[in-house]
Every structure is written in C-alpha cells, then in structure tokens.
Backbone as a printed PyTorch tensor [residue, N CA C, xyz], in Angstrom:
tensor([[[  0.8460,  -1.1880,   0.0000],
         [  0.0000,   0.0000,   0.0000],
         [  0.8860,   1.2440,   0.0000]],

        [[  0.3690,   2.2570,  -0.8960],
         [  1.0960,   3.3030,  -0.7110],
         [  1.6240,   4.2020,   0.5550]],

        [[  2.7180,   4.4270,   0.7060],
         [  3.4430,   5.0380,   1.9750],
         [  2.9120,   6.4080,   2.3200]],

        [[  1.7590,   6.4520,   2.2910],
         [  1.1750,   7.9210,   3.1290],
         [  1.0410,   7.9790,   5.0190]],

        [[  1.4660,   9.0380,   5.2810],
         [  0.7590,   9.3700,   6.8380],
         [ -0.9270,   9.1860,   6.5920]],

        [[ -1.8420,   8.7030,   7.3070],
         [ -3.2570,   9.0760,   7.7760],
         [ -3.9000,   8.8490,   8.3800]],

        [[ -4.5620,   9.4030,   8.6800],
         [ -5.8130,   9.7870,  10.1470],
         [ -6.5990,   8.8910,   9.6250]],

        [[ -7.1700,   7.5070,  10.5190],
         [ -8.5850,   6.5980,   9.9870],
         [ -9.3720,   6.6910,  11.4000]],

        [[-11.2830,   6.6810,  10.5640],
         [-11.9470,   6.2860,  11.7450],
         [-12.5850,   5.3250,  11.2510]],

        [[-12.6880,   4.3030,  12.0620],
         [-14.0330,   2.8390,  11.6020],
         [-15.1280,   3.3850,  11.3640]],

        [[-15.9980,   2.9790,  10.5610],
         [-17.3320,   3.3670,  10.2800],
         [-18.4030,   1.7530,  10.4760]],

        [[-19.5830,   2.1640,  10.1320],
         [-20.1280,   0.8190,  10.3820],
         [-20.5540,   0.0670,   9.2280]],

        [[-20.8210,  -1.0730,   9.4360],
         [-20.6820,  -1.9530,   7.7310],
         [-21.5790,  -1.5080,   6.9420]],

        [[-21.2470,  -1.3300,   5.7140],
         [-22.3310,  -1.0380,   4.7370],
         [-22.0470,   0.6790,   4.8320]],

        [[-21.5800,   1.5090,   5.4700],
         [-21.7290,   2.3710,   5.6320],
         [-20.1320,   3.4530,   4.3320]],

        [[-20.9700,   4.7590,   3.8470],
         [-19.8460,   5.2000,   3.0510],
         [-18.6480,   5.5270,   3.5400]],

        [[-17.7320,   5.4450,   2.5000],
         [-16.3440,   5.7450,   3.1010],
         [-15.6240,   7.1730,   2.2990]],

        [[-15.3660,   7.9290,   2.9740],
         [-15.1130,   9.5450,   3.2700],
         [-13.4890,   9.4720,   3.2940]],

        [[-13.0910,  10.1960,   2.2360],
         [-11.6390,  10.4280,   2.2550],
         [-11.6270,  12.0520,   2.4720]],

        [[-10.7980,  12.7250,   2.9510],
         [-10.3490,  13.9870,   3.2130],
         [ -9.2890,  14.4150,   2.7980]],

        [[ -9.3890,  15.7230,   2.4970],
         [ -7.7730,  16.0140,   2.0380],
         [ -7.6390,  17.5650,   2.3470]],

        [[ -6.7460,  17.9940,   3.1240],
         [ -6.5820,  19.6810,   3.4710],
         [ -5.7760,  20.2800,   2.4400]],

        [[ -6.3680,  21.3760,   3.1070],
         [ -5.5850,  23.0820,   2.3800],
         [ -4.3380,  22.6130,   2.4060]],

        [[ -3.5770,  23.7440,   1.7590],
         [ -2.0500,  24.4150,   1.7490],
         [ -1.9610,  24.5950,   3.5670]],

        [[ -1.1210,  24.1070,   4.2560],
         [ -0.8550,  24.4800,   5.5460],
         [ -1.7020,  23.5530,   6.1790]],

        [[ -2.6410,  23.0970,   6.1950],
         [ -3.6090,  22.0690,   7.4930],
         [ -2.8500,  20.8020,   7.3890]],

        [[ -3.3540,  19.7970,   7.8280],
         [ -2.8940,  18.5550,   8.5410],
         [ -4.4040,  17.4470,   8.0330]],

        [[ -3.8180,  16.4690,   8.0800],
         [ -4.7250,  15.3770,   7.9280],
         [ -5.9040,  15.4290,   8.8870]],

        [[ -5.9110,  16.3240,   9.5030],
         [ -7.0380,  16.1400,  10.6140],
         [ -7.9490,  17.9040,  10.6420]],

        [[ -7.2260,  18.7280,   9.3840],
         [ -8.2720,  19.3010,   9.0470],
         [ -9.5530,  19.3640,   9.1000]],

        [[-10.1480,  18.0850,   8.6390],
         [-11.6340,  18.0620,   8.1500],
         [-12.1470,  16.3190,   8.4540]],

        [[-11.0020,  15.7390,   9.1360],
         [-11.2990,  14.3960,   9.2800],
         [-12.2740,  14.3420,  10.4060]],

        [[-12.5790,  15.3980,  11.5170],
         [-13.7910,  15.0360,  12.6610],
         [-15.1360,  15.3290,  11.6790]],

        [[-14.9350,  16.8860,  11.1130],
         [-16.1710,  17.3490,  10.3660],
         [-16.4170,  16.6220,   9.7140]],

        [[-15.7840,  15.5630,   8.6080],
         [-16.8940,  14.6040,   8.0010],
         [-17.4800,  13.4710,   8.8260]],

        [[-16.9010,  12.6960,   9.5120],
         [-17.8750,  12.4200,  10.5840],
         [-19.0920,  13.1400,  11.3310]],

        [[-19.1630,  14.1150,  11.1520],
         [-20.3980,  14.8420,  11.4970],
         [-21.2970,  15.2440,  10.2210]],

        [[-20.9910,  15.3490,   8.9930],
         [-21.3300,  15.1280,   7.9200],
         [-21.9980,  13.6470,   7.7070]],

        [[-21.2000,  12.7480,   7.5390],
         [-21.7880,  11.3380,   7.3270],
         [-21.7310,  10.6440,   8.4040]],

        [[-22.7870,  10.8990,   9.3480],
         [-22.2510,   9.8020,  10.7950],
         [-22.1800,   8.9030,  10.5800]],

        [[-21.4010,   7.8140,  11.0210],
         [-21.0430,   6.2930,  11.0680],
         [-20.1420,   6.1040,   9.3620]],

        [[-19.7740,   7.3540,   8.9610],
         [-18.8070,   6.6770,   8.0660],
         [-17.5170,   6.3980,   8.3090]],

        [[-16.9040,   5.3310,   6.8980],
         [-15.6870,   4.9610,   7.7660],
         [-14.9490,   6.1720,   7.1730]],

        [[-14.0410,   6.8400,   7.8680],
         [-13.1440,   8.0700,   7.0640],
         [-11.7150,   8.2290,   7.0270]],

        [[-10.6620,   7.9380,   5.9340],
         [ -9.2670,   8.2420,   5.7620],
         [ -8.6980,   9.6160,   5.4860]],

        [[ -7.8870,  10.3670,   6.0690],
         [ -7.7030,  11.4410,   5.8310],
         [ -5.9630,  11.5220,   5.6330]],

        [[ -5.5320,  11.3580,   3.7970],
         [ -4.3080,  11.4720,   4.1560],
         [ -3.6170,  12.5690,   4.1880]],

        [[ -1.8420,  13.0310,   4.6400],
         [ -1.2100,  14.3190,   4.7750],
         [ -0.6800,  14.1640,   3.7340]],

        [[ -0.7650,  15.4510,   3.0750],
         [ -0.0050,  15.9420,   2.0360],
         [  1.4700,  15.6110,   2.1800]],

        [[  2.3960,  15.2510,   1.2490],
         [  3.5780,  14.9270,   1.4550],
         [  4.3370,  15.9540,   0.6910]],

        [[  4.0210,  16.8310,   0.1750],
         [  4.9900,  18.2830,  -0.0150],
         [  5.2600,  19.2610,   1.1700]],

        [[  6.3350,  19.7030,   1.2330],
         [  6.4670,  20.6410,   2.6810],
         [  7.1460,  21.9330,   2.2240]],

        [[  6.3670,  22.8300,   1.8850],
         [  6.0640,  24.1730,   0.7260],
         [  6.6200,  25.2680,   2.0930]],

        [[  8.0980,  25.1560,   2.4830],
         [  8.2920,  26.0960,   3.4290],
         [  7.7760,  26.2570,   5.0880]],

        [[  7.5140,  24.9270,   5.1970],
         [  6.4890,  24.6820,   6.3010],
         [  5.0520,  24.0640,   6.3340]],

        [[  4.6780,  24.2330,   5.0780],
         [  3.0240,  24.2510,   4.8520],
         [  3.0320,  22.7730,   3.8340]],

        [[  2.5270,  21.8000,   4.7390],
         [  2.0070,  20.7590,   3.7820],
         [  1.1780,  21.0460,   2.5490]],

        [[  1.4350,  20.7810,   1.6420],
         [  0.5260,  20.3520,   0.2920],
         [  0.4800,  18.7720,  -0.4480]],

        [[ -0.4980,  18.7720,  -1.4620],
         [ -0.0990,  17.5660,  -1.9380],
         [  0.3510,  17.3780,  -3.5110]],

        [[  0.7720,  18.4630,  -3.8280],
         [  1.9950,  18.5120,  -5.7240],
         [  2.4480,  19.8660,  -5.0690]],

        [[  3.6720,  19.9350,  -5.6480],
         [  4.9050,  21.4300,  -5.7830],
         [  3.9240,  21.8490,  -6.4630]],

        [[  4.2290,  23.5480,  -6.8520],
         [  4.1380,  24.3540,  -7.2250],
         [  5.3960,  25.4650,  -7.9370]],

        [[  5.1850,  26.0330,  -8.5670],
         [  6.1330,  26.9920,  -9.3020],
         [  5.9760,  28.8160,  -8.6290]],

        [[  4.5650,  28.5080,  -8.1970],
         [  3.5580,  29.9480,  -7.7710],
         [  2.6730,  30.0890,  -7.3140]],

        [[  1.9590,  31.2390,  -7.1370],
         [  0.4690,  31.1890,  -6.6460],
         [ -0.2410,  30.6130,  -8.3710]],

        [[ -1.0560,  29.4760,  -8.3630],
         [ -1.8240,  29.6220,  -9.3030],
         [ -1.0610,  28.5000, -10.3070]],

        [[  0.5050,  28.1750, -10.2960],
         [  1.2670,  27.8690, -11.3070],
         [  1.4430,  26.1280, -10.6910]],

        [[  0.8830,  25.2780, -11.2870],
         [  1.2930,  24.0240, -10.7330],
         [  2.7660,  23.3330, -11.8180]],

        [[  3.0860,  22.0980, -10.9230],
         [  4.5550,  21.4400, -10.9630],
         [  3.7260,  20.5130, -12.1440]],

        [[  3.6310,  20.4970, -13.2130],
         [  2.0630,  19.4690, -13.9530],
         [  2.7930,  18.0180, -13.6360]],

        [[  4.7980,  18.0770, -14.0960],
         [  4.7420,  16.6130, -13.9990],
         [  4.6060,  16.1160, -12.3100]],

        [[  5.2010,  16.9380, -11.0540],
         [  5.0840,  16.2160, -10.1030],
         [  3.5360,  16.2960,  -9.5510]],

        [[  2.2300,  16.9550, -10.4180],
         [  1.6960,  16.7280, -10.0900],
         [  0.8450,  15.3670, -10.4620]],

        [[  0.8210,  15.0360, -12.4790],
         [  0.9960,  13.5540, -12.5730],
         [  1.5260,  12.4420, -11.3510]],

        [[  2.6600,  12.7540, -11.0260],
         [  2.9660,  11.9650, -10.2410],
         [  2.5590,  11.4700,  -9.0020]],

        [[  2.1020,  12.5140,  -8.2260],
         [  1.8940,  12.3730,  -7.2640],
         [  0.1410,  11.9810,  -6.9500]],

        [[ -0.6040,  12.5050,  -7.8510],
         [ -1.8710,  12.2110,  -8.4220],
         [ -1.8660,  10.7820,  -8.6230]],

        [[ -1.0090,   9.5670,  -9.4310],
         [ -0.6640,   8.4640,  -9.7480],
         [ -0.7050,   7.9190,  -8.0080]],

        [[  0.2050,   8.1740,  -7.5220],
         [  0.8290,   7.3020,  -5.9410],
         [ -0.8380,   7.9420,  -5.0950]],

        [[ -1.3540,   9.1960,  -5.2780],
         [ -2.7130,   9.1990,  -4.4400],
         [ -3.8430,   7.9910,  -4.5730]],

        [[ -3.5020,   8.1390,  -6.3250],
         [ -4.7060,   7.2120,  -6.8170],
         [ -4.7330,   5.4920,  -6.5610]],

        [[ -2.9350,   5.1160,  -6.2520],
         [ -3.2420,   3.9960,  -5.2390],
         [ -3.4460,   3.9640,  -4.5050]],

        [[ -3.3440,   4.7610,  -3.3620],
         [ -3.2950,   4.8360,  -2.2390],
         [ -5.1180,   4.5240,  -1.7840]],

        [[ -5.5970,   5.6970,  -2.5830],
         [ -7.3790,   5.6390,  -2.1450],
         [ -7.8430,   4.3080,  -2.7350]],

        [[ -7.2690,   3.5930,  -4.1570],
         [ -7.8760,   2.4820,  -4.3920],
         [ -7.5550,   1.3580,  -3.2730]],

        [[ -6.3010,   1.3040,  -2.6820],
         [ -5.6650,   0.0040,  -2.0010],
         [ -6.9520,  -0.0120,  -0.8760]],

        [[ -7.4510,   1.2520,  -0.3410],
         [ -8.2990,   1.4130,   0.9520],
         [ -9.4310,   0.9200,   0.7830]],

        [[-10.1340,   1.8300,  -0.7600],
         [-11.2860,   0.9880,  -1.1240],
         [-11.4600,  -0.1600,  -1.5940]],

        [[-10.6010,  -1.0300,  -1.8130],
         [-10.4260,  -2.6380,  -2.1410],
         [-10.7040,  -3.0000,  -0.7570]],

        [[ -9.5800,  -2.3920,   0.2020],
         [ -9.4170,  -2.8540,   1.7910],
         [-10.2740,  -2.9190,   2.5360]],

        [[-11.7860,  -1.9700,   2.0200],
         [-12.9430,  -1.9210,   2.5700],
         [-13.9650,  -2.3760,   1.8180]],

        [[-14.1970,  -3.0650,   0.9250],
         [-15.0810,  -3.2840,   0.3810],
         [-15.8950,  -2.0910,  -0.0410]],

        [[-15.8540,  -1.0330,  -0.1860],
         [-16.5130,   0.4930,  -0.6590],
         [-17.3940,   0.5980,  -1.4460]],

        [[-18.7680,   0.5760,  -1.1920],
         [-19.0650,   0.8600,  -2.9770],
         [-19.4730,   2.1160,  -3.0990]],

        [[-19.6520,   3.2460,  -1.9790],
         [-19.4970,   4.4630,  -1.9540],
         [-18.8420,   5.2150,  -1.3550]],

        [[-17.8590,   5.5540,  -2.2990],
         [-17.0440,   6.6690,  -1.8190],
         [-17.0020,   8.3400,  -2.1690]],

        [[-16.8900,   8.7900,  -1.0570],
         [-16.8950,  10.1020,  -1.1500],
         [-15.7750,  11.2460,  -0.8260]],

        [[-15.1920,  11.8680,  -1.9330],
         [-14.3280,  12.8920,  -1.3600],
         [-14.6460,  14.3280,  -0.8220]],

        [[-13.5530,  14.6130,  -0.1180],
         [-13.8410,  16.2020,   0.4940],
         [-12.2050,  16.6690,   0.3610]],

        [[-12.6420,  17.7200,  -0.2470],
         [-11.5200,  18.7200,  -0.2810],
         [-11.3860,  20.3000,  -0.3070]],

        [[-10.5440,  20.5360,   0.3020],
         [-10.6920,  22.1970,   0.2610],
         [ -9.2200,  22.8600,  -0.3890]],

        [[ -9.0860,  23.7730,  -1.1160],
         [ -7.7100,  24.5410,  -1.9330],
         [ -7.2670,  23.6080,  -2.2830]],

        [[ -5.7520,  23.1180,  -1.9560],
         [ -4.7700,  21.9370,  -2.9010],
         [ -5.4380,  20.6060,  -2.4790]],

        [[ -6.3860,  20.5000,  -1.6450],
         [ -7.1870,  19.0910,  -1.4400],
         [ -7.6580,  18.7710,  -2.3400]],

        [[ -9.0800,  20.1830,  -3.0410],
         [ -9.4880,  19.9550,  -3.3320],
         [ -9.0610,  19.7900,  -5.5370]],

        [[ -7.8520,  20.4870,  -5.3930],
         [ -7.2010,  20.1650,  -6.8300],
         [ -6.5820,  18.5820,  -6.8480]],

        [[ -6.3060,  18.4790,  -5.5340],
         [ -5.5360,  16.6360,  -6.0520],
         [ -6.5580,  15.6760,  -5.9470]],

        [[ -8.0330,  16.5450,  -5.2520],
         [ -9.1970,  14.9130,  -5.4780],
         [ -9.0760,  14.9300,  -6.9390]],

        [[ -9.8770,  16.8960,  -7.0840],
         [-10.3780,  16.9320,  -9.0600],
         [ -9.6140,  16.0270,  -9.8000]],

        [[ -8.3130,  15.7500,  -9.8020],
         [ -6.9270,  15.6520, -10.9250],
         [ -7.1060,  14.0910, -10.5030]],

        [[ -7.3970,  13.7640,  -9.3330],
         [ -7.2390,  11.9500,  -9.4840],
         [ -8.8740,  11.6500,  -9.8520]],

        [[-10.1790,  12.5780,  -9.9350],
         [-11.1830,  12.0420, -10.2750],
         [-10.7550,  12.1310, -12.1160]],

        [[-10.2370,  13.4380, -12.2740],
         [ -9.8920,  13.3970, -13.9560],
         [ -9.0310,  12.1740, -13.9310]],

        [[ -8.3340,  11.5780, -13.9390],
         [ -7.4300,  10.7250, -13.9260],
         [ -8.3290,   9.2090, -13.8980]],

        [[ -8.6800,   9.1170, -12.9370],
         [ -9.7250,   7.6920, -12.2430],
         [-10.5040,   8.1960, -11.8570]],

        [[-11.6850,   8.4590, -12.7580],
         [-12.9980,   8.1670, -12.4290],
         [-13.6540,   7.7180, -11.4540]],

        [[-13.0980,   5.9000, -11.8620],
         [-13.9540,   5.2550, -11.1580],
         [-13.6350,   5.2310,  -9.5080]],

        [[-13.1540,   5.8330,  -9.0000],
         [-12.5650,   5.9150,  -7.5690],
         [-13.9060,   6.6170,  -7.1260]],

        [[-14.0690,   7.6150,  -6.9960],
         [-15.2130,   8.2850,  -6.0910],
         [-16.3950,   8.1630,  -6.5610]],

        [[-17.4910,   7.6830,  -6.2670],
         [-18.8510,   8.3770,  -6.5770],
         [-19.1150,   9.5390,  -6.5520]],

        [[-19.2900,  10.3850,  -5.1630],
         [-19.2250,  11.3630,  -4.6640],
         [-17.8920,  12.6200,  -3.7940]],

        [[-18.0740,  14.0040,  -4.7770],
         [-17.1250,  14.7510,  -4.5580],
         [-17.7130,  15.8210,  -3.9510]],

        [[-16.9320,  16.2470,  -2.8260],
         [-16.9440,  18.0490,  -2.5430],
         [-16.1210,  18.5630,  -2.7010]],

        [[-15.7090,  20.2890,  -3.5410],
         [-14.2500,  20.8700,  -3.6640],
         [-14.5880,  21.8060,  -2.9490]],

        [[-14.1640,  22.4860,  -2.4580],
         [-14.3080,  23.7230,  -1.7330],
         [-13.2960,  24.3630,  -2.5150]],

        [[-13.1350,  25.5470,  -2.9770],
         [-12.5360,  25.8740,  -3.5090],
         [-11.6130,  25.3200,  -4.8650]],

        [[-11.4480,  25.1510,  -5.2880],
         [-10.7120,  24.3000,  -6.1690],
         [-10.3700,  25.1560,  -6.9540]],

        [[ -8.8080,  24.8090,  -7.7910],
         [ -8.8180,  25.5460,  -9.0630],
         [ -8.0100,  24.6690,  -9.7960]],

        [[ -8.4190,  24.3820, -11.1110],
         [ -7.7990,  23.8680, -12.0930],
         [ -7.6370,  24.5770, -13.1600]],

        [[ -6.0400,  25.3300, -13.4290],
         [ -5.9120,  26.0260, -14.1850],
         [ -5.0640,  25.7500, -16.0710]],

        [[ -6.2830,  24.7260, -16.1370],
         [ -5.8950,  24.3110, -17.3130],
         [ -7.3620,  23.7820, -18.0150]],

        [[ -7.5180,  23.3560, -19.1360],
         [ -8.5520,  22.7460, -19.4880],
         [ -8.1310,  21.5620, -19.5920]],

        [[ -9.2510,  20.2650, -18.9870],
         [ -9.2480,  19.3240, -18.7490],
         [ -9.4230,  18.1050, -20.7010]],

        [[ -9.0550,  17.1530, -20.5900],
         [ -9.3100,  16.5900, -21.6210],
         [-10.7940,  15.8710, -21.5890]],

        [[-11.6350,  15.2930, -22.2400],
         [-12.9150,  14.7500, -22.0460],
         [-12.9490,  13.9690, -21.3640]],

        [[-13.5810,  13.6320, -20.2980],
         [-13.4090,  12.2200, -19.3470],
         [-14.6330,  11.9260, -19.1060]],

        [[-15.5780,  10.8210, -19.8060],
         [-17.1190,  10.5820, -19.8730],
         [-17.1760,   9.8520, -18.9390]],

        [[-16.5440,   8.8830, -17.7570],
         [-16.2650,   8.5360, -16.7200],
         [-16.8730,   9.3690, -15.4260]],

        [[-16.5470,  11.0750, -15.7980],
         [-17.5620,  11.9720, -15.0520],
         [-18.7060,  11.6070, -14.6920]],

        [[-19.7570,  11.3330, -15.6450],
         [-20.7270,  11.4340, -15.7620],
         [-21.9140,  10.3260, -15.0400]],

        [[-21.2560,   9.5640, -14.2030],
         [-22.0420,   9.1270, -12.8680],
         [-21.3680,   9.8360, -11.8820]],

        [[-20.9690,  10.7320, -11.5650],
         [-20.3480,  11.5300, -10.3850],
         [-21.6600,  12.5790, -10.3060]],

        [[-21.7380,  12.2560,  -8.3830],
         [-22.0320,  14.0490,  -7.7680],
         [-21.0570,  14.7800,  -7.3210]],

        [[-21.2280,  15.9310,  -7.5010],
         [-20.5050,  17.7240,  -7.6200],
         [-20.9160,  18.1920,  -6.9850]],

        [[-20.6580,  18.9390,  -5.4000],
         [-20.2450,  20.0440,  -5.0710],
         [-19.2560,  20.8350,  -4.9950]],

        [[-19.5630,  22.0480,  -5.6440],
         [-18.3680,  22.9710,  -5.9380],
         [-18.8710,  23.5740,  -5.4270]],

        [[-17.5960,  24.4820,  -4.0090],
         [-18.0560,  25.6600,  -3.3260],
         [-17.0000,  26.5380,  -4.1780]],

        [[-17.6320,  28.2760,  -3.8150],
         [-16.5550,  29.0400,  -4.1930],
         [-17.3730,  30.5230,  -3.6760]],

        [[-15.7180,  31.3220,  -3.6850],
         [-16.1880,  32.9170,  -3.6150],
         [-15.8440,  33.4320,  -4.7770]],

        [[-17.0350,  34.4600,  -4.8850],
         [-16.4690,  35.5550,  -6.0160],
         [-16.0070,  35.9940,  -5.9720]],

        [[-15.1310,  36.6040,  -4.6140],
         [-13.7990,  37.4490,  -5.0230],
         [-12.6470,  36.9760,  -4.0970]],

        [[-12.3300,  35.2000,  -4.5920],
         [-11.4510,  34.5360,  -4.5270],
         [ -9.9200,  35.2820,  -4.6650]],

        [[ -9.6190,  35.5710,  -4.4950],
         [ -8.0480,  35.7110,  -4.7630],
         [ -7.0470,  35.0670,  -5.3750]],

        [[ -7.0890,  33.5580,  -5.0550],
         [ -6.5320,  32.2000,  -5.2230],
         [ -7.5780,  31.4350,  -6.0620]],

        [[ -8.2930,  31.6910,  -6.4620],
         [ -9.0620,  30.7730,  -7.3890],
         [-10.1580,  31.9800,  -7.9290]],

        [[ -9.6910,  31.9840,  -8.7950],
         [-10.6630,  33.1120,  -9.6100],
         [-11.8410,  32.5590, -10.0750]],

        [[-13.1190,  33.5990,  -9.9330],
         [-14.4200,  33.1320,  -9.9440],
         [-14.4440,  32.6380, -11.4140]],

        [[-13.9570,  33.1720, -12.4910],
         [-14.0200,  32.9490, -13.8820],
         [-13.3820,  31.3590, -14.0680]],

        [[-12.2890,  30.7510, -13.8950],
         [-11.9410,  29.7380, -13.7200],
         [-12.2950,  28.1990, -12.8510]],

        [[-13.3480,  28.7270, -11.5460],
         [-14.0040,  28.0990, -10.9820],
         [-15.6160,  27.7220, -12.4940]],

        [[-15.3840,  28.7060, -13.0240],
         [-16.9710,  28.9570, -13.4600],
         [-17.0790,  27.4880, -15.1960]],

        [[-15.4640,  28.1770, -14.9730],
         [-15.0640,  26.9640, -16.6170],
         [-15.2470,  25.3510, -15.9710]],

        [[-14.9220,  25.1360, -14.9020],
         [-14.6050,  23.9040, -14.3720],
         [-15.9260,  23.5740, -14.2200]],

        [[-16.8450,  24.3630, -13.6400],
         [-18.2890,  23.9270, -13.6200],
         [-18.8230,  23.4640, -14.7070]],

        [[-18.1300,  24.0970, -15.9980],
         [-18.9260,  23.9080, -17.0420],
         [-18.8710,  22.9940, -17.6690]],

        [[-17.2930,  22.7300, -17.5270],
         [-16.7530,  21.3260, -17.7280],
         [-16.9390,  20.1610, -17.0580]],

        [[-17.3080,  20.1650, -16.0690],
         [-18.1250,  19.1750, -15.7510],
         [-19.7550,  18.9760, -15.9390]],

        [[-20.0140,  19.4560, -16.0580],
         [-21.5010,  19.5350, -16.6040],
         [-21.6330,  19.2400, -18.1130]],

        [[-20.5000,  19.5850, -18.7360],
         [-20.3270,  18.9200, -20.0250],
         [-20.2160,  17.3920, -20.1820]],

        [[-19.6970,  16.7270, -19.0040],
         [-19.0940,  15.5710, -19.1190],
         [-20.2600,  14.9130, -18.7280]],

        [[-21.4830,  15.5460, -18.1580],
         [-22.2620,  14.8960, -17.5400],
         [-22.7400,  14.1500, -16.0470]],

        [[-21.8390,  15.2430, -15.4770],
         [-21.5080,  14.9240, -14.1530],
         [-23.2430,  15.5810, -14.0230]],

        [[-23.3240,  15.3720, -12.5050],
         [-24.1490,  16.3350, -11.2170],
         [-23.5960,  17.1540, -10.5660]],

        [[-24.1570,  18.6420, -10.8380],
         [-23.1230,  19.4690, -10.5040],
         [-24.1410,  19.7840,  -9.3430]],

        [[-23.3120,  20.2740,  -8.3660],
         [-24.2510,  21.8400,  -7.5120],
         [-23.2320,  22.5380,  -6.8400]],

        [[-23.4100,  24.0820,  -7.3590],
         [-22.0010,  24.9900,  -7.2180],
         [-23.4090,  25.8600,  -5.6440]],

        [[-22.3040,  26.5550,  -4.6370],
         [-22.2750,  27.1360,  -4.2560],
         [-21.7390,  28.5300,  -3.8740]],

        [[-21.8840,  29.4710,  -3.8940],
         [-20.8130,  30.8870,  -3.9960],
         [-21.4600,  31.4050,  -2.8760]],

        [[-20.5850,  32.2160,  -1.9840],
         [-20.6770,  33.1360,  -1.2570],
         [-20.0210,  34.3630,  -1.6590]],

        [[-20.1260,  35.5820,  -1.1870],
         [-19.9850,  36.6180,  -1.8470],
         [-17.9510,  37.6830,  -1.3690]],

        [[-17.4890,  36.0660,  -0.5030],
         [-16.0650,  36.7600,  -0.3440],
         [-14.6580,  35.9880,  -1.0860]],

        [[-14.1660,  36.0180,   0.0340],
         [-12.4680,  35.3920,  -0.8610],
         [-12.4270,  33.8290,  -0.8000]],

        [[-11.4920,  33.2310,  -0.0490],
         [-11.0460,  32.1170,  -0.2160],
         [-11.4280,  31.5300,   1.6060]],

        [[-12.0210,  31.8540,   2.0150],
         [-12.1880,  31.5910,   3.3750],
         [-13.6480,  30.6820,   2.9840]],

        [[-13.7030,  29.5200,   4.1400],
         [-14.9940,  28.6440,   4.2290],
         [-16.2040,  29.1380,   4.7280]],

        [[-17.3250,  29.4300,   4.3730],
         [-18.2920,  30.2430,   4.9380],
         [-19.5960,  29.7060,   5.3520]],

        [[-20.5630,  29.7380,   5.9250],
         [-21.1450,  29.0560,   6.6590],
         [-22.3160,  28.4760,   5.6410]],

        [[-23.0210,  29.2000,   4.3480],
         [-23.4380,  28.7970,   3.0110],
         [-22.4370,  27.7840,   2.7930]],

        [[-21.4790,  27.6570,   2.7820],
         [-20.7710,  26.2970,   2.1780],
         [-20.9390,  24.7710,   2.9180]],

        [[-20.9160,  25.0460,   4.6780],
         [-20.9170,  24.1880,   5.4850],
         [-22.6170,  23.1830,   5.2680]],

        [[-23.5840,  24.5570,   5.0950],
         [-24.9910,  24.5780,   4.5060],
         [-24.7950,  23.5310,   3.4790]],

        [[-24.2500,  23.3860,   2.4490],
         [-24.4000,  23.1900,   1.0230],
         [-23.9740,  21.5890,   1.6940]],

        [[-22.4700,  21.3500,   1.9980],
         [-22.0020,  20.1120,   2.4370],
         [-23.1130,  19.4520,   3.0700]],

        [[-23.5770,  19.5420,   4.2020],
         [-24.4150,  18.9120,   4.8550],
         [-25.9340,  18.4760,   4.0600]],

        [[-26.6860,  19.6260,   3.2250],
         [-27.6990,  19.1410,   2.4560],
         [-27.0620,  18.0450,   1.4400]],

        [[-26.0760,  17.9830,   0.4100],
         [-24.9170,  17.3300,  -0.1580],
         [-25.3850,  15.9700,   0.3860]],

        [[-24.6110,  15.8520,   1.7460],
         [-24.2820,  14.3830,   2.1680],
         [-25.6160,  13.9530,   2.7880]],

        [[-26.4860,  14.6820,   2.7780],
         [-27.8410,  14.2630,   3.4320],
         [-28.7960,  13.3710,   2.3870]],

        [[-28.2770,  13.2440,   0.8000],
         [-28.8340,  12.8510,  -0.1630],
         [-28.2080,  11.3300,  -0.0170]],

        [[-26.7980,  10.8980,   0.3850],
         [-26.0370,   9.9380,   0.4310],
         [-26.3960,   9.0420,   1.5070]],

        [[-26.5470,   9.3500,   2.3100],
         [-27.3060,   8.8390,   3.9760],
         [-28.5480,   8.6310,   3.8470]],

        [[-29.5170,   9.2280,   2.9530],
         [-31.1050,   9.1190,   2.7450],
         [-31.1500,   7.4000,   2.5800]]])
C-alpha cells in the first residue's frame, strides 16, 4: 500500500467511506472530525499531504500562486490514486466520497480526472484547475459540489466557473455554491455540504 501518513476512523458496515484532504498548511485532521459529522457512522481516511512548501504541507509542488509542478503533479496524483484504491479494495466500498478544500481539493479533481472510477461522490471547496481538462465521460455518474467565492483571490471566480462547465459537459451532477467573499470557508458552504451528504445517507 502506498506510503502515506493518515488519520482513519471505523465506520459501520455497509456504511460510506469519506476520504479527506486539506488546504495548503492544514494537517490530515483538518476536516477528518467534520466529516464524521457530515456522514455519521462513516468509515473516514484522511491522508497528509507529502509536499512541505516552506512549512506548509501540500499535496503537488508548485512553481507559484496559481502555477502548478504538472509533472510532479501527474505523479503524485498516480501514488494518491493507489493509495485511495488500495483502501477501497481494503474496505469493500461501494461508496465513496471525497472532500476537499484549496490543494485538497485540486488533487481529489486531478485523481477524479485521472480515475474516475474511484469516487462516486465529490466536494471541492474551492478548487482551481488552471488548465482545461481533456474529455473524461467517466464523469458522468459523479455528484458535484463545488463551493466558491467571487472574489477569490486564489481561485478566480471565472476559472471556478469553466470547471463547472466542464463538468456539466461531461455529464456529471453538478451543484455549485458561492458566497460573496475570498477564499475563506463560509457558513453557506458548510450549509451546502451537509444538504450534499444528506442525499447519500437518505
């Protein structure tokens, strides 16, 4: 199995399994209690970014604000995408769900572009993918939440807006959320997550 640090909680049988992934700077345990309160009784893996960006975990280098490493991010996208399959083999999964927020939420997008078939269900909080994606019809049994602000700083509303579209092209299920500031999590978003995972638990 791939050599990651991560935070696990047991969930109960039959029950979905919740991967997590933090910001630039958080820790595997970012968001690993909150989805448990999101999906109670799921089982949830939360791994740490293995880039160390001056102090601040991520999970691919960077060149800049905005400028990704594309091959170490291939790469590292590749070693994620075993990592979440070895777990969901390890659990028998047949629903899985990601959560991600800033570089979380770019290394779920890039391993759902990549492998599809890994998640059913996604949340990005923020996300930015600053490239156009190639066609991936694999999308198109996936649910989408995309949170975002309009006056993002780090993820520009215009570029959040292409990614929406692009997935909705592919045939995904989208549902975008916006609040009206920067790059901070806002309580409309927490809103959005919880109605989100309340469809999965039904």
């Amino acid at each position: 199995m791939t050599d990651l640090v991560f935070a696990e909680t047991q969930g109960t049988a039959g029950a979905p399994l919740v991967f997590t992934f933090h910001g630039t700077g958080g820790s595997e345990r970012q968001f690993h209690d909150f989805a448990q309160s999101l999906i109670p009784g799921a089982h949830v893996i939360s791994p740490r970014g293995t880039v160390n960006e001056h102090g601040a975990l991520r999970y691919f280098k960077r060149t800049g604000e905005g400028v990704y490493d594309m091959d170490d991010l291939r790469e590292r996208t590749q070693d994620m995408a075993r990592f979440l399959s070895d777990h969901k083999t390890r659990l028998g999964a047949d629903r899985v769900v990601g959560l991600g927020y800033s570089n979380g939420a770019n290394i779920l997008m890039n391993v759902m572009l990549e492998h599809p078939d890994i998640f059913t269900d996604a949340m990005l909080l923020h996300p930015l993918i600053p490239w156009s994606p190639a066609p991936q019809p694999g999308l198109a049994q996936s649910r989408i939440l995309i949170t975002a602000g309009e006056m993002d700083p780090i993820c520009p509303a215009q570029q959040t807006r292409a990614l929406i579209a692009y997935l909705e092209q592919q045939g995904a299920d989208i549902r975008a959320d916006w609040h009206s500031g920067g790059h901070n999590i806002m309580q409309n978003e927490v809103d959005a997550m919880t109605d989100f995972c309340a469809a999965i638990t039904a």
